[in-house]
N, C-alpha and C positions, 0 to 999 in steps of 0.2 A: 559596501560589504556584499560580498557573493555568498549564496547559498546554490545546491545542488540539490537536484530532486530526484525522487525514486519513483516512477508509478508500479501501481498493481495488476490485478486481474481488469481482462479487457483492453489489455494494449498486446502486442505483435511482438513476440520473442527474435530478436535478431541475429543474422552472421556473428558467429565468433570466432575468435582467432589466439593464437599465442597460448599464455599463461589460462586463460580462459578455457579454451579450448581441449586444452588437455587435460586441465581437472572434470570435464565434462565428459572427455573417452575414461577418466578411469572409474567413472561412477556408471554410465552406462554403455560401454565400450561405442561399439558402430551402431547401436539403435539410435533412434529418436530420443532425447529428452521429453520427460514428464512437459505438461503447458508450464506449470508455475515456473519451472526450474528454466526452461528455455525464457521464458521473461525475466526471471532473475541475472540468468548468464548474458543477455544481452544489454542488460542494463547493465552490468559489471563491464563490461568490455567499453561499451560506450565512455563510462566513466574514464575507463584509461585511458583512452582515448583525448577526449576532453583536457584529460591530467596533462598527456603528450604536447596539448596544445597552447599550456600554458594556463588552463582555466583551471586552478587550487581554489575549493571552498572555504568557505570561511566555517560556513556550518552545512548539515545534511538534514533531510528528512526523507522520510517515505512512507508511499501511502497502501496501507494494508501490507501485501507480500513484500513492496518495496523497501518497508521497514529493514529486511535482510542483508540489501544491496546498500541502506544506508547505513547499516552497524559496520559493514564491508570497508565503505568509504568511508565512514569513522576512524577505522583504521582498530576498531575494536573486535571484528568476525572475522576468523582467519577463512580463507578461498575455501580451502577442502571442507573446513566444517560447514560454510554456507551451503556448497552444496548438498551435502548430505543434508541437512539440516533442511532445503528446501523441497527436495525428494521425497523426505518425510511429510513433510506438510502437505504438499500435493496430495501424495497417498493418503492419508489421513483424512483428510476433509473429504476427497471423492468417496471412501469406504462411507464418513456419517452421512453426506450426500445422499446415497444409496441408500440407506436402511430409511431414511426420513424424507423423503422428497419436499423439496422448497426452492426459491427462489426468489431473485433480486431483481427491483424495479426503481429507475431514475424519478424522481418528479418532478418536472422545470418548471419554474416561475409562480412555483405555489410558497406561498409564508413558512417557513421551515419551523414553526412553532404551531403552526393550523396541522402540520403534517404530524407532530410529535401528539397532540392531544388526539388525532384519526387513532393513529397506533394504538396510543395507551387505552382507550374505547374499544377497539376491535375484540372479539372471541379469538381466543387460539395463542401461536407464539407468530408476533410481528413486532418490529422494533424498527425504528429508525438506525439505520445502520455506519450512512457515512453520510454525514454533515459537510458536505464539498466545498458550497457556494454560497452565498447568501442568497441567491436563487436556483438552486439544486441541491434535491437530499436524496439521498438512497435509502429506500425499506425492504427492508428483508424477512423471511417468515414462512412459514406452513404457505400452500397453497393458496387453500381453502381462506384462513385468512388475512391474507396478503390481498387476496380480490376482497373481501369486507373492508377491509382497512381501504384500498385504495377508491371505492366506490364514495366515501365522504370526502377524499380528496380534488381538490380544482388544481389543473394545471397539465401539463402533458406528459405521459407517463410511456415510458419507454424501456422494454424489457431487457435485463444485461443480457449475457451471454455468457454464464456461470454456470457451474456444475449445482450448485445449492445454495443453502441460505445463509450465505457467511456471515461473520460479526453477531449473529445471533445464539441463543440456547441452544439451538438445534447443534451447534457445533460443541459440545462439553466433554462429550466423551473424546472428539480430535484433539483437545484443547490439554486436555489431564495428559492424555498420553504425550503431548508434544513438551509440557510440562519436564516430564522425565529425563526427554531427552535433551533439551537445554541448561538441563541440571549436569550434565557429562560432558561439557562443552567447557573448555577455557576463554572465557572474555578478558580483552588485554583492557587496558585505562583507553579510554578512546582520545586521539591525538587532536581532533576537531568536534564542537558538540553535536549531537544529533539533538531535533526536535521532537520529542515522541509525539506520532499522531491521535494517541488518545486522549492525551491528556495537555497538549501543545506546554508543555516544560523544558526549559533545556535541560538535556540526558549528557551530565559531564562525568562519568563514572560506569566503570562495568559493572561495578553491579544493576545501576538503574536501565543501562541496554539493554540486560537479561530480562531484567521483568516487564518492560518495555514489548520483549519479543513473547514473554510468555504470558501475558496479558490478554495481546492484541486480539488475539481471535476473536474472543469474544463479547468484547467492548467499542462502543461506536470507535470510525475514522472521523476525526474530528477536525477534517484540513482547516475549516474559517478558522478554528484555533490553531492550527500553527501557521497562517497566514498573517494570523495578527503576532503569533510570537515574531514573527521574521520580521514584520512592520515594526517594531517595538525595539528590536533591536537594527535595526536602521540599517535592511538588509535592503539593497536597490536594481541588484540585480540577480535573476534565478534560472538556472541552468537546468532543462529535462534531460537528465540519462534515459531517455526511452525511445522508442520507435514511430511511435504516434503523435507525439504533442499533446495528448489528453490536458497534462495539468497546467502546459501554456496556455492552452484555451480556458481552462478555467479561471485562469488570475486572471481575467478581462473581465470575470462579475466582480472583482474586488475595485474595479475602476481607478485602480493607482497610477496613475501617468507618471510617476514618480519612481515607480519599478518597473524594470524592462525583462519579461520573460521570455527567453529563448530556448527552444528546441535543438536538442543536441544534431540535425541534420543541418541546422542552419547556422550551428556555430561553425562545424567541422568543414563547409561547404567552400 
């Protein structure tokens, strides 16, 4: 069984071309794309790509923004609304970014239960935000106590490369408003399931995509949970629509010799 994966923020927005392409001049003609949105469009082209080469998922997921690109490859987020819809979000979270400053920090090789009791202890808003690995978790949070929190944590801590503190409180007022505008959006029945990453369920229905996407901000990434939904359903192989290989390298703490992760460069190679 194939599955497809989407990463998020902290991967490389790539070349796009085609169908792609073009939804992306008529949203922001000859400028630059927003970050989120150039990671979204490059993971959508990827995907067609992949598609072009004969690789059809079984199922999708994605992680944080990639959630987008999976409702996409669902076949339940039509192109234009994703765009705009990612456009949004970008804008959105940089504006709470702004008034709130925060930010997000890796912890490798510490007990991701030792890291969840740090958080819920600390002063301030800090939260365990994306549950990756069985040895990687991401905390997110106020500055101030993001350093509290992570000073009782063991293990090697490694700063993202984010505008703010996503998955967290700090994001509520992005979160209501992106609410809105997913409510104006038409979600078709999605043709393959998606995994949602909050809550690792299979999403067989538009409606449960939509709250899926309007959820997610502010709710951990919960990949070990849709790692083991994919395991569970006897998924053996998993394809990155991304740039970087982030989430191939992370299925190597899952230690499955049994599932073979590839990076959409090395499919397409």
């Amino acid at each position: 069984m194939r599955a497809v994966v989407f990463p998020g923020q902290g991967t490389a927005g790539g070349e796009v071309s085609g169908e792609v392409a073009g939804a992306l001049r008529r949203r922001v003609g000859d400028g630059d794309p927003p970050y989120q949105l150039s990671v979204f469009a490059g993971s959508v082209d990827l995907f067609y790509r992949l598609r072009e080469a004969g690789i059809e998922p079984d199922v999708v997921a994605g992680h944080s923004l990639g959630e987008y690109a999976a409702a996409h490859a669902a076949g339940s987020l039509g192109l234009e609304d994703g765009v705009r819809l990612v456009a949004e979000r970008d804008r959105l979270m940089t504006e709470a970014a702004e008034k709130v400053p925060g930010g997000m920090v890796a912890v490798i090789g510490a007990d991701p239960d030792a890291v969840g009791r740090a958080v819920g202890e600390a002063e301030g808003i800090v939260v365990a935000a994306n549950l990756n690995t069985p040895r990687q978790t991401v905390v997110s949070g106020e500055k101030e106590a993001l350093d509290g929190a992570l000073e009782g944590i063991k293990g090697k801590k490694v700063p993202l490369r984010v505008a703010g503190a996503f998955h967290s409180p700090l994001m509520e007022g992005a979160a209501a408003r992106m609410e809105k505008l997913l409510a104006g959006v038409e979600f078709a029945e999605p043709e393959v399931p998606m995994v949602g990453a909050a809550s690792g369920e299979e999403l067989r229905t538009a409606r449960a995509i939509r709250a899926a996407l309007r959820e997610q901000m502010l709710l951990p990434v919960r990949w070990v949970a849709v790692m083991e939904r994919f395991f569970e359903m006897g998924v053996d192989e998993i394809y990155e629509a991304g740039e970087d290989g982030t989430l191939t390298r992370m299925l190597r703490d899952f230690k499955r010799r049994d599932v073979r992760g590839v990076a959409a460069k090395e499919a397409l190679s």
